[in-house]
Every structure is written in C-alpha cells, then in structure tokens.
MIDOMAR-654638 format. One line per field, with one value per residue: z, y, x of N, C-alpha, C in turn; residue number from 1. Coordinates in steps of 0.1 Angstrom, whole numbers. Each point is the difference from the previous one (the first is absolute). Layout:
REM MIDOMAR-654638
nup = [Z:...] .
nnorth = [Y:...] .
neast = [X:...] .
caup = [Z:...] .
canorth = [Y:...] .
caeast = [X:...] .
cup = [Z:...] .
cnorth = [Y:...] .
ceast = [X:...] .
num = [NUM:...] .
***
This chain:
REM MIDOMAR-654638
nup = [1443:-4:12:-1:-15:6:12:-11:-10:11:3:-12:-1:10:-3:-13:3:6:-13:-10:12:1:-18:2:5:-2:-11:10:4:0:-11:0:6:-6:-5:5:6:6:-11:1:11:-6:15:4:-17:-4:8:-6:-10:10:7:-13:-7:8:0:-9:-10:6:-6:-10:6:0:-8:-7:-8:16:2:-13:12:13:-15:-4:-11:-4:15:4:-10:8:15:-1:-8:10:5:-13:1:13:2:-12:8:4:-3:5:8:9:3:4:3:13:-3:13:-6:-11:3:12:7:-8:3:-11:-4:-1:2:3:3:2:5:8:7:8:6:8:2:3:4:6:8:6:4:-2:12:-7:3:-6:-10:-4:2:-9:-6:-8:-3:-3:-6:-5:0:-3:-4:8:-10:-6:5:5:-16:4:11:-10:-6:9:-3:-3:7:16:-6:12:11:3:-14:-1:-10:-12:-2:-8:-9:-2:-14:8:9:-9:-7:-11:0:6:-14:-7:-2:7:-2:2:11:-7:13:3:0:10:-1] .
nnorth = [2792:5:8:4:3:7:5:1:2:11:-1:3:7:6:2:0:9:7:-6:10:9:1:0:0:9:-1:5:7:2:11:0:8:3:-12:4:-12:5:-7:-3:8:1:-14:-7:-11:-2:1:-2:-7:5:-1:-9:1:9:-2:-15:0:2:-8:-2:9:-3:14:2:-9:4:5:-1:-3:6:-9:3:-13:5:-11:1:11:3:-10:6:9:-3:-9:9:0:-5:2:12:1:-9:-1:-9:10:-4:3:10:-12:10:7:11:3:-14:-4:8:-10:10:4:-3:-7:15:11:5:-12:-4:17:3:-11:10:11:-6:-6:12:7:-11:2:14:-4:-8:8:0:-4:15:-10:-8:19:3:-11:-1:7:1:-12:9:7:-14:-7:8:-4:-6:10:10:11:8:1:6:-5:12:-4:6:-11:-7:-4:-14:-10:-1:-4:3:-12:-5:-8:-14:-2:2:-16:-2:-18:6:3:-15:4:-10:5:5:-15:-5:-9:4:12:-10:-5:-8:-12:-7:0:-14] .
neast = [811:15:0:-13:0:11:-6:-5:3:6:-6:1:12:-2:-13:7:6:-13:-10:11:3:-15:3:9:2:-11:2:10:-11:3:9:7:-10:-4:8:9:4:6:-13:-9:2:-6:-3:8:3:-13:-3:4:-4:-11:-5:8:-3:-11:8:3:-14:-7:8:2:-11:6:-13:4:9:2:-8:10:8:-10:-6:-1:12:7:1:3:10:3:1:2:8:3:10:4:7:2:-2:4:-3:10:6:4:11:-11:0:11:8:-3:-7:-5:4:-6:-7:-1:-1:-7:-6:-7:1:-3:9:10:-10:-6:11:1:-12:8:9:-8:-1:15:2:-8:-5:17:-7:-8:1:-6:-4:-10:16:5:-10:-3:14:-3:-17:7:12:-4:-7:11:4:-9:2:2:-7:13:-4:-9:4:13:-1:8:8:9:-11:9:10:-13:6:-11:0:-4:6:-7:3:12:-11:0:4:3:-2:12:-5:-1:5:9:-6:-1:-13:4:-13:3:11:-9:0:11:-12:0:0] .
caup = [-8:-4:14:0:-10:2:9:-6:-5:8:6:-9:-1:17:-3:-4:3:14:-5:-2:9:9:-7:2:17:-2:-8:7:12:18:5:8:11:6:-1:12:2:-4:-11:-10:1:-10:9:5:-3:7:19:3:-2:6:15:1:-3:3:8:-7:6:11:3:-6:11:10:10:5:-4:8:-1:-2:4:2:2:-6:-8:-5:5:-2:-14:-6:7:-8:-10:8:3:-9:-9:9:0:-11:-5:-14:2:13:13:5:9:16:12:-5:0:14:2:-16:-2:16:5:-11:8:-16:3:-12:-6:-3:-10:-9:-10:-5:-11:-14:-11:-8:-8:-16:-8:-11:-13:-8:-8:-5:6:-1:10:6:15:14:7:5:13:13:9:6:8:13:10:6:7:12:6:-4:5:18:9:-5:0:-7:-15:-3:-12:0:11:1:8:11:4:1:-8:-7:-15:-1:-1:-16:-7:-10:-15:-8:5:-5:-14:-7:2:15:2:-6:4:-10:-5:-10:-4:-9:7:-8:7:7:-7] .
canorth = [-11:-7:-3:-14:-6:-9:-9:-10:-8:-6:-11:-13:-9:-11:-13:-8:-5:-10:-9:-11:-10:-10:-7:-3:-5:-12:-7:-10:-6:8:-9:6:-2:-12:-4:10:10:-5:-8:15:7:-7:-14:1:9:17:1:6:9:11:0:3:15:6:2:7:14:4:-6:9:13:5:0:-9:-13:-2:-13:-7:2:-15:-10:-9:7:-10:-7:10:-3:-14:-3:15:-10:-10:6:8:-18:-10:14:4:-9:-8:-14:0:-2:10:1:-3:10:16:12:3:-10:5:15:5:7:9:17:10:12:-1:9:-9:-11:6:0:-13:-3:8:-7:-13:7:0:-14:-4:10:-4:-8:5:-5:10:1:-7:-11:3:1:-8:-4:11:-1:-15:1:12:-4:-3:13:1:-15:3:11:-7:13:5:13:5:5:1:-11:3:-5:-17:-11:2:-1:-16:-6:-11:-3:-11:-5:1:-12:-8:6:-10:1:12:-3:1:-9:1:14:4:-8:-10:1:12:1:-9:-8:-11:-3:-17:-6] .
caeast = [-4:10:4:-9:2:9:0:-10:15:8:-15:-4:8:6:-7:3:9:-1:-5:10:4:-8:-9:16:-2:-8:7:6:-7:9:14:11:-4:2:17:7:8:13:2:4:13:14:5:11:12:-2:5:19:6:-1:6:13:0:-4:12:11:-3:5:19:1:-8:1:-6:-2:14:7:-15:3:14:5:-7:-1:-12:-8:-14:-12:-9:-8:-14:-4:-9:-12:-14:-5:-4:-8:-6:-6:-11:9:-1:8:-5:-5:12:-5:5:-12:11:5:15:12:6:4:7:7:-6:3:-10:-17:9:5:-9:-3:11:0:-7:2:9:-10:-5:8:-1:-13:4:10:-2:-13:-13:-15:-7:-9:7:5:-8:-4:12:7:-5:6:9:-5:-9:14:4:-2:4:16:8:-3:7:-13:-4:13:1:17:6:15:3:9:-9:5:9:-6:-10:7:-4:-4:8:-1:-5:10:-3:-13:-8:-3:-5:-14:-8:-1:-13:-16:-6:1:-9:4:16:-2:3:-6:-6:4:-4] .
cup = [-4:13:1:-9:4:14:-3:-1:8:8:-6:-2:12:-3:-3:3:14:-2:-6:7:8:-9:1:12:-3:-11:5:10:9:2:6:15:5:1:20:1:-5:-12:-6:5:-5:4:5:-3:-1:12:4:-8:4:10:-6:0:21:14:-2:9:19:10:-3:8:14:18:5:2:12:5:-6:-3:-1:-9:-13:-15:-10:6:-1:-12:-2:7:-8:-14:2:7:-6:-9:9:-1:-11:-9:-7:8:15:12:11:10:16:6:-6:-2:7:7:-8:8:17:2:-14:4:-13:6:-8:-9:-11:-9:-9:-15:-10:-13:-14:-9:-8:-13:-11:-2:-5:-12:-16:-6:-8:7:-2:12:10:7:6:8:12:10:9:15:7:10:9:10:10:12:15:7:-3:6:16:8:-10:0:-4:-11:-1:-9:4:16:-5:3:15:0:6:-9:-7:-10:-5:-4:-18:0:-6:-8:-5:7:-7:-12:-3:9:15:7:-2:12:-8:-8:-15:-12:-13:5:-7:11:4:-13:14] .
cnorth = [-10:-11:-17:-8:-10:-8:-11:-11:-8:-8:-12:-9:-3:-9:-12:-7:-11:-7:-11:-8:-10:-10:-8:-13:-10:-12:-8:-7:6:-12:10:3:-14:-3:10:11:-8:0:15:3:-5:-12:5:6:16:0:-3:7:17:-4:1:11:4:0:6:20:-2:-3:17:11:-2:-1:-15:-13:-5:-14:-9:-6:-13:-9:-8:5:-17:-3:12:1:-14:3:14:-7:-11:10:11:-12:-2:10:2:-16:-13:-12:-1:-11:6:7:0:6:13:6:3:-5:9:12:3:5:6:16:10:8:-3:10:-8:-8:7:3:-15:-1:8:-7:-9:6:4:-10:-2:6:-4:-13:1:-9:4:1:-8:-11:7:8:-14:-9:14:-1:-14:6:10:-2:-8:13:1:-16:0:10:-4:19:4:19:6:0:-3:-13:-1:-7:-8:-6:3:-8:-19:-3:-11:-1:-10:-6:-2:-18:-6:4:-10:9:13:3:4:-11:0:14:-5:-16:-14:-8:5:-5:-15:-11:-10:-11:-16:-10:-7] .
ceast = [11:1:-8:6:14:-2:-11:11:5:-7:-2:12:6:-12:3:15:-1:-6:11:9:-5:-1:16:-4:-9:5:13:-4:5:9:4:-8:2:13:2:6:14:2:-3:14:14:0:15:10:-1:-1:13:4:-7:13:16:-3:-3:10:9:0:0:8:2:-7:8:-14:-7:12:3:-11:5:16:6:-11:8:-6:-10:-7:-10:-8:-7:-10:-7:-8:-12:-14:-7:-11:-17:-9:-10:-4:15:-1:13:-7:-1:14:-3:1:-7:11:0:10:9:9:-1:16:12:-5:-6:-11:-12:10:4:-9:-5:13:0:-11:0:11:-10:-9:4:3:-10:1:6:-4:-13:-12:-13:-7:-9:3:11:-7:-5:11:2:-12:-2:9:-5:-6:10:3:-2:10:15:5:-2:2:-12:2:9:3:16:4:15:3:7:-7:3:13:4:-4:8:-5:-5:14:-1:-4:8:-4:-9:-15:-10:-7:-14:-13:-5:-9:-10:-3:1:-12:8:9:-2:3:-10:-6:5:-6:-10] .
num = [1:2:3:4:5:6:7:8:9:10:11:12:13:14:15:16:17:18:19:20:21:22:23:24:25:26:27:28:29:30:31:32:33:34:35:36:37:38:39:40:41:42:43:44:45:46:47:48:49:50:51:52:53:54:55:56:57:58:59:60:61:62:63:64:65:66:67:68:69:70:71:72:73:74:75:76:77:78:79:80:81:82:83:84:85:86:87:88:89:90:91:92:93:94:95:96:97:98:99:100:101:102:103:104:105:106:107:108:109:110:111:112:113:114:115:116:117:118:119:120:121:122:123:124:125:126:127:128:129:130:131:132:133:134:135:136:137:138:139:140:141:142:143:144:145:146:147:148:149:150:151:152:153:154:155:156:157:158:159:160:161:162:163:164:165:166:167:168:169:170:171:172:173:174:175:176:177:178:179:180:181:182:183:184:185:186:187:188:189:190:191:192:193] .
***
C-alpha cells in the first residue's frame, strides 16, 4: 500500500513538472527551438573558443597530431570556425571547397576522425554544452565522416602525413577578419544611395 501510495506521488509530480515545463515552453513561444544551433551554442565567440580548446587538444593527441604537422594553425582555426559558423545555421558564407578537397590525400583513418571527435567532445564537455546542441553538431559532423576520411577500414591512429601531401598555403591576416565569415547581407552593410 506505501509502495502505491508513493508511486502515486511520484506520478503526480513528473506530471507536473511536465506540465511546468510545457507551460514554459509555450510561454516563451519555443524560443530556444527557433533560435539556431549557432545562436544556442553562443554565435561566434563561442565557436572560437571551442575551435581553440579543441586544437589545442589535438596538437596535444598523439593519435592524431601528426595530420596536422604541416598545417597552417590560423588558417585552420579560421576555416574550423567558418565552418562551424556555416554548419549550425550562423550568418557564415557557405564553404566552397567539399571536404573531399579540404582533407585529399591526408589519408586520416576512421581511427583518426573518431579520436578528433573525442577531443571535440571534451571540449564540449569543458565548456558545459548541453546535451541537445551537442548532440545536435556532433551528428552535422558525423555525417561529414565518409567525405573526410580516405582509410575507411582503419581503426589506426598516429599515421603520417603521406609523403606528397602539400599544404594549404597561410592566409594573409586582412583576409582573416570577422567580416570575411559572415555574408554581407549579415555584416550591417550600408546600402548604395
């Protein structure tokens, strides 16, 4: 009888509680569903400040650091940020080259991209991402995976680069501005007379 008596309880009050949250949620109009992903996740200055943390860590991993031996680290974090920007809904401009360009002849495993993602993870983590937008970038990026990796049936990590692989060339630093991510729609451009 106690047993009922308290799963009574406990019934009634996830009730309400699920009523208090709907009566929330409507009360704001499902803002936070209408808002982007970019925009719960902070906008821009929270996106670089994943993309430092999450370079940082994998400069720092052994199982993946050598991937990024010869690269350009400001250019990688700008485009890293752009297409984190362009991805989760922010006012970026679209990125022209696939990732089948981006990342040819790096050779990264499934080994490899899986680590990458574990770093992305304790970044999230570390920055207290709530579950529902990292859930929501992690399965953006996961769907990437086939178009980034070129060694599908290899759990190895700690490869070299090959041996021909050339690098992008380092971007000038004007090219490197805030303003040069978003859309000039975005950037408060002032309109011809």
């Amino acid at each position: 009888m106690l047993k009922m008596k308290r799963l009574a309880l406990a019934l009634c009050c996830f009730s309400l509680l699920a009523a208090t949250a709907a009566a929330q949620d409507s009360m704001s109009g499902g803002q936070i569903m209408n808002k982007s992903l970019y925009e719960r996740l902070g906008g821009e200055a929270a996106l670089k400040g994943v993309v430092d943390d999450v370079v940082a860590r994998a400069a720092a991993d052994t199982r993946i650091n050598a991937k990024f031996g010869k690269t350009d680290i400001p250019r990688l974090k700008f485009h890293l940020v752009k297409q984190l920007c362009a991805v989760t809904g922010g006012p970026c401009k679209d990125i022209k080259r696939t990732q089948e360009k981006i990342h040819h002849n790096l050779k990264i495993t499934s080994g490899e991209f899986d680590a990458f993602v574990e770093d992305l993870v304790a970044t999230l983590d570390k920055f207290n991402v709530p579950a529902p937008e990292k859930t929501e970038l992690l399965g953006i990026l996961g769907s990437l995976k086939s178009k980034v990796v070129e060694v599908p049936d290899s759990s190895a990590t700690g490869t070299p680069l090959p041996d021909n692989f050339k690098p992008a060339k380092p971007l000038p630093p004007e090219k490197m501005t805030a303003e040069k991510l978003m859309d000039k729609k975005d950037q408060g451009m002032k309109k011809k007379p």
